[in-house]
C-alpha positions as CSV (number, residue, x, y, z in Angstrom):
1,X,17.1,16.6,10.7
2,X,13.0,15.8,11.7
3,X,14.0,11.9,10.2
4,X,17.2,12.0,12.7
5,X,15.0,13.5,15.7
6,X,12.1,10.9,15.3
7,X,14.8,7.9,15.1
8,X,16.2,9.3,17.7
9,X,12.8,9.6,19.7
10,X,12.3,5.9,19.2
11,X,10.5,6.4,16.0
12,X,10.7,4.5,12.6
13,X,11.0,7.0,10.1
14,X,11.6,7.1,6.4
15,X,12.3,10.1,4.0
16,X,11.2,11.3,1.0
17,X,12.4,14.7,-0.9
18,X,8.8,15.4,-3.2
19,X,5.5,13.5,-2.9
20,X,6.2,11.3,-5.7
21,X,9.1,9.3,-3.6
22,X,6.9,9.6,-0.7
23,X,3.9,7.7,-2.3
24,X,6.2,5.3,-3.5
25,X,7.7,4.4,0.0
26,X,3.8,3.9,1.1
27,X,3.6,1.3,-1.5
28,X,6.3,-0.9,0.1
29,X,6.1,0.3,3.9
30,X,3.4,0.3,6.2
31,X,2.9,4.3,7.6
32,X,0.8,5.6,10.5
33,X,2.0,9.1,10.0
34,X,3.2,11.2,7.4
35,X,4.5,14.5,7.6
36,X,5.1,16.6,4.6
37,X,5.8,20.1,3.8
38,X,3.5,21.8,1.6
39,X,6.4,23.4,-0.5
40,X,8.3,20.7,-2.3
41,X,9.4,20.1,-6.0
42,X,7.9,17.7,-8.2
43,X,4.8,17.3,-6.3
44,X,3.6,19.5,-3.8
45,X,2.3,18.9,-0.5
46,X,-1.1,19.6,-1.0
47,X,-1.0,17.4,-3.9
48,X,0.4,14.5,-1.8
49,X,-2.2,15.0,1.3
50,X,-4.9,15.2,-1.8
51,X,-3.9,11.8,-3.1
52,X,-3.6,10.6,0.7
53,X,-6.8,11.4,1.5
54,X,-8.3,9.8,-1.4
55,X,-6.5,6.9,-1.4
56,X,-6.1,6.2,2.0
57,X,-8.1,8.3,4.4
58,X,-7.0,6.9,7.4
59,X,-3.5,8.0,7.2
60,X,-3.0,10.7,10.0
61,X,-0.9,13.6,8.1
62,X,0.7,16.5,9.3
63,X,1.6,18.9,6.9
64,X,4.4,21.8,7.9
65,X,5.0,25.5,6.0
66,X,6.9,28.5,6.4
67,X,5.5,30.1,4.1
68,X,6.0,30.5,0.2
69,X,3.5,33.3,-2.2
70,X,1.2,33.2,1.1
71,X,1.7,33.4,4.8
72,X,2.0,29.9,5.8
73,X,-1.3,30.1,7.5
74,X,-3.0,30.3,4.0
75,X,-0.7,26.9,3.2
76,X,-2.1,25.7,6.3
77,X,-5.7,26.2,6.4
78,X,-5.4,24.8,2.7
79,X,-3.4,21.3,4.2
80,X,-5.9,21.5,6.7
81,X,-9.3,21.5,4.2
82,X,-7.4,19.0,2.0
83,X,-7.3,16.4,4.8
84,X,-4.7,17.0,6.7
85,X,-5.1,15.6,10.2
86,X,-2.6,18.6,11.8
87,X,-0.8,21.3,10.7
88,X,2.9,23.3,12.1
89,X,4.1,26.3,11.1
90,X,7.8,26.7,10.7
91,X,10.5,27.4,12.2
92,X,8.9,25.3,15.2
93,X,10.8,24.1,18.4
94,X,11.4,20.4,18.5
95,X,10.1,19.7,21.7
96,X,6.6,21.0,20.2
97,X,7.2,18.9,17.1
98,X,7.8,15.6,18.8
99,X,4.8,16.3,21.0
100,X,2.4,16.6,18.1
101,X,3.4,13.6,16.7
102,X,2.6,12.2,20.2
103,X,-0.6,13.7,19.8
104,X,-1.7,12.3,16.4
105,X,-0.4,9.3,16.9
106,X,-2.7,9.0,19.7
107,X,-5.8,9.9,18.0
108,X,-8.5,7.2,17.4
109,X,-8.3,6.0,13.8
110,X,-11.2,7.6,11.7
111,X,-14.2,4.9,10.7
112,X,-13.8,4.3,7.2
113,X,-17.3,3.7,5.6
């Protein structure tokens, strides 16, 4: 549905159902945004912001949760401290959605020294 939305917006959008397949679209596409859910199988959101971080700091990321073991503010501060450029709880209106990716996107890109 949030891959339908963004094309929809105008957006070029790809999708990826764990981490893993995520990093392996970012070796053959060139990203400016990724936005993950921390709750995934396979490889976790946290783990995949933790490998984008280190690998490629620049990469704006917003991670997403509803929730899980913790209240997804637990999931979020944790996104958020692992690198995370934004976080969004769910369930979250689109209108808000679309406008935080307006938001990142807009952000300066972080010197990389």
């Amino acid at each position: 549905m949030l891959r339908r939305t963004l094309v929809r917006s105008g957006y070029a959008a790809h999708e990826a159902g764990n981490g893993r397949e995520a990093l392996a679209i970012l070796k053959q596409v060139p990203i400016d945004l990724v936005v993950t859910d921390i709750i995934m199988p396979d490889m976790e959101g946290i783990e995949l912001i933790l490998s984008l971080h280190k690998h490629r700091p620049a990469l704006r990321v917003i991670a997403m949760s509803a929730g899980g073991r913790l209240h997804p503010h637990g999931y979020l501060t944790l996104a958020k401290s692992s690198g995370a450029t934004r976080t969004i709880e769910k369930p979250f209106e689109i209108g808000d959605f679309l406008a935080l990716i307006r938001e990142v996107l807009a952000l300066p890109q972080p010197a990389i020294v």
